[in-house]
N, C-alpha and C positions, 0 to 999 in steps of 0.2 A: 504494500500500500504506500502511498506518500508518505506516512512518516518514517517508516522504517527507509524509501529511498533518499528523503534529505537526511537521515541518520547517516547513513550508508556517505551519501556526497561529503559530510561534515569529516568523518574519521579520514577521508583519503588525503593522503599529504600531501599532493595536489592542491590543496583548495585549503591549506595554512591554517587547518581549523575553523574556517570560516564559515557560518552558516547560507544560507539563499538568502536572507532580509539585507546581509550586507553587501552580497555583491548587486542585489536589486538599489543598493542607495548611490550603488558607482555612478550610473548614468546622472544623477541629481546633483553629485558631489562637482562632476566636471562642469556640468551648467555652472553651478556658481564657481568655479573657478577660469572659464575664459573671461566674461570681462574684467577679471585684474590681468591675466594674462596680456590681456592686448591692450588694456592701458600702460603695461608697461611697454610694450613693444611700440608703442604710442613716443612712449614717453623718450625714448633711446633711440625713435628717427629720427636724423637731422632734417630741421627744416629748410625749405629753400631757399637759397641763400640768392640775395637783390644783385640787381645788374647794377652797375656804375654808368650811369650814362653821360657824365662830366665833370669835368675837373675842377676843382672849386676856387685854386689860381695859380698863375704857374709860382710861385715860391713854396706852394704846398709841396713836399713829395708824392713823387709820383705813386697813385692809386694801385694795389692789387687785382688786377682786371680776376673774378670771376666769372663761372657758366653757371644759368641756371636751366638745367634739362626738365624739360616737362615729365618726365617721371618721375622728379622729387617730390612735383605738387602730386600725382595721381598716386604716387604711395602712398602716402599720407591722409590723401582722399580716401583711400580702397582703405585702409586701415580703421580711418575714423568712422567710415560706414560699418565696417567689421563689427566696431565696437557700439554703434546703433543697435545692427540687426542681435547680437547676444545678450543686450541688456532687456531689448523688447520681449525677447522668446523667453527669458529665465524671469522676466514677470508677470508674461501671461500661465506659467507655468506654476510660478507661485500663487497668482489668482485662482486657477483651477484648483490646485489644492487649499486652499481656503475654504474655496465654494464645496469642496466635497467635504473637508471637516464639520460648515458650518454645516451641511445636510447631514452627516451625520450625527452630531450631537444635537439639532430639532428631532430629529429620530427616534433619538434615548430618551427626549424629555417627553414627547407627544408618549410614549408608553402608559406615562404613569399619569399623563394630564387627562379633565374630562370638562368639557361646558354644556355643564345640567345632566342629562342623563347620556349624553352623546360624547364618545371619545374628540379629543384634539386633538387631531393630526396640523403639526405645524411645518411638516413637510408638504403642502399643498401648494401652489403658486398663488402669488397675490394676483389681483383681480385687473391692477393697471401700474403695478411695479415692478413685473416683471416675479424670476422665481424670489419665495423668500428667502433672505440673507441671515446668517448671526452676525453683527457686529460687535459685540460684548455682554461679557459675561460676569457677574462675580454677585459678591454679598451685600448689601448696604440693610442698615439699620432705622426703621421707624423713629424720626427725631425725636417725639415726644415719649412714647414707649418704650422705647428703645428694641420693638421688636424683631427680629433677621428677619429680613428677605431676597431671599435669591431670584437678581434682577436678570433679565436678559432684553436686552435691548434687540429688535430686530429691525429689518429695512422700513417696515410697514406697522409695528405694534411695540407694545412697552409691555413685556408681562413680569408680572411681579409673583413669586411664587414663596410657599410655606419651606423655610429652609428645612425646619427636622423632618417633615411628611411629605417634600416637594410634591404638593397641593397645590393647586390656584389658590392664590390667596383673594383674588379678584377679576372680574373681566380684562382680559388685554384692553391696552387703551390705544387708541390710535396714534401712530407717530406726527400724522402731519398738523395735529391738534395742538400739538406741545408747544408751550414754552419754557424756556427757561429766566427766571428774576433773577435778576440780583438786591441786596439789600443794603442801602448807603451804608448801615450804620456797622455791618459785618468787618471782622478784620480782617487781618491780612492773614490770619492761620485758621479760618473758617473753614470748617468739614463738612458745608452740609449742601445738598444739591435741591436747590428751590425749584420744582416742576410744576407748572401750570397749566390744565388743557380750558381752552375756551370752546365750548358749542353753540354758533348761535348767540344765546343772550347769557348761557347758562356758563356758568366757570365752577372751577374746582383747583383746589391748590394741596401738591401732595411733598411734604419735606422729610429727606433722606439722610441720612447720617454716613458718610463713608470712613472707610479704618483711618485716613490720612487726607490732607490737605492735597498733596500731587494725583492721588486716587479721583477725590473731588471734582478736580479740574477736568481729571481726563475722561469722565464721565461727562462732566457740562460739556464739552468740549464734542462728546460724541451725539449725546442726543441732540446738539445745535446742528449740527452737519448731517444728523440723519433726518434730522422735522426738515432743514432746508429742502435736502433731494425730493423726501416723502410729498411736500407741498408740491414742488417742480412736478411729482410728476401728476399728480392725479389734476393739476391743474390744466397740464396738457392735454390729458386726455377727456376730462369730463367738466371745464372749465370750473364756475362759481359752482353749478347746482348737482353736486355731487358728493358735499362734503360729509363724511362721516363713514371711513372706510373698517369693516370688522377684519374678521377671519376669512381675508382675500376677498370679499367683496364691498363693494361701495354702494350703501344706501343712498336712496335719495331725500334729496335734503326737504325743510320747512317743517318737519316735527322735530320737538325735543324727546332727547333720547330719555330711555324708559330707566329708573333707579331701581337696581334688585340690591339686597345687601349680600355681601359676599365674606366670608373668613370670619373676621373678626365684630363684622356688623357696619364694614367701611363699602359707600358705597362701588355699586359697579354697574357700567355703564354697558348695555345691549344697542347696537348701533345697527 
């Protein structure tokens, strides 16, 4: 069977005790190792050296006449392109594995998720963003409670979930609703990430406590860049009268969204 043949592959001293997961990491290894490569090969062309077209007077000494060969520019051309096309390929490569971690770990989580009596699957494609994304992931803390919740930001929703029973702790909220405040009067070592969704006429404001101040930021920092895209797109495609996007689809707008209480009795919003 397969394991007794990677068994069998690993003992042969051929193969330096290595198993298959390591030579499957070669091909990835050299991705990220040509564009240093060829920046250095970059770096140790001469460039091409200028023509002297006149002499500046005659008591100067006489000039060093150089050639400059049109293959000095075209090497250096073909090389810096070299170093385009490797940097392009080893980031669309890195995108792709992104995008298959972040479908797999929605995967893991949809397992154990449920809205009402119906499983969540959060590997479904949104409805006018295209498939959904993870962009981040971690713990943040209820400001006032101090209660954990394991946050997961996606391209399209904000789900906040029961860190000990990773439960919904609430309806996902929609990203392109978000904002984020800030407060004059906060310092400069403030941990806490002020989110506010507006619907309509209706607002809600929900404050989060993160482990650290750098944590903080790079939280505000993402859900401001995901609400941005999240608004760009569903504005594209279903202009003003489309706002209020759930789980991949986009209701249409002129009701206010219906209040269920969710976890702990905070509400949550059905879109």
């Amino acid at each position: 069977d397969l394991a007794a043949t990677l068994q069998r592959l690993r003992e042969d001293p051929t193969t330096r005790n290595l198993d298959l997961s390591s030579y499957l990491l070669v091909p990835m290894q050299r991705l990220t190792r040509y564009p240093l490569l060829i920046k250095q090969i970059l770096q140790y062309t001469d460039p091409p050296t200028p023509l002297r077209d006149s002499i500046e007077s005659p008591s100067s000494p006489p000039p060093q006449l150089t050639l400059s060969f049109p293959s000095e520019h075209e090497e250096r051309g073909s090389i810096a392109n070299a170093l385009s096309c490797a940097e392009r390929i080893l980031e669309e490569v890195n995108e792709t594995i992104r995008e298959r971690d972040s479908r797999a770990r929605l995967g893991e989580v949809s397992k154990r998720l449920q809205a009402g009596k119906d499983p969540l699957d959060l590997t479904l494609p949104t409805h006018h963003l295209g498939p959904r994304r993870l962009i981040k992931e971690g713990v943040l803390a209820k400001a006032k409670s101090g209660r954990k919740l394991r946050v997961l930001l996606c391209s399209d929703i904000l789900l906040l979930l029961n860190e000990s029973a990773m439960s919904l702790y609430r309806v996902p909220l929609p990203v392109h609703e978000l904002e984020i405040h800030f407060s004059h009067g906060l310092s400069c070592d403030d941990n806490t990430v002020r989110i506010h969704r507006t619907y309509l006429r209706w607002r809600e404001a929900l404050v989060l406590r993160a482990p650290s101040v750098l944590e903080a930021r790079a939280w505000t920092e993402a859900i401001i860049q995901a609400a941005a895209k999240a608004k760009a797109g569903v504005m594209a495609a279903v202009g003003n009268h489309g706002f209020g996007i759930g789980m991949g689809h986009v209701a249409s707008g002129g009701s206010r969204p219906s209040m269920d209480l969710v976890g702990d009795g905070s509400p949550g919003v059905n879109t």
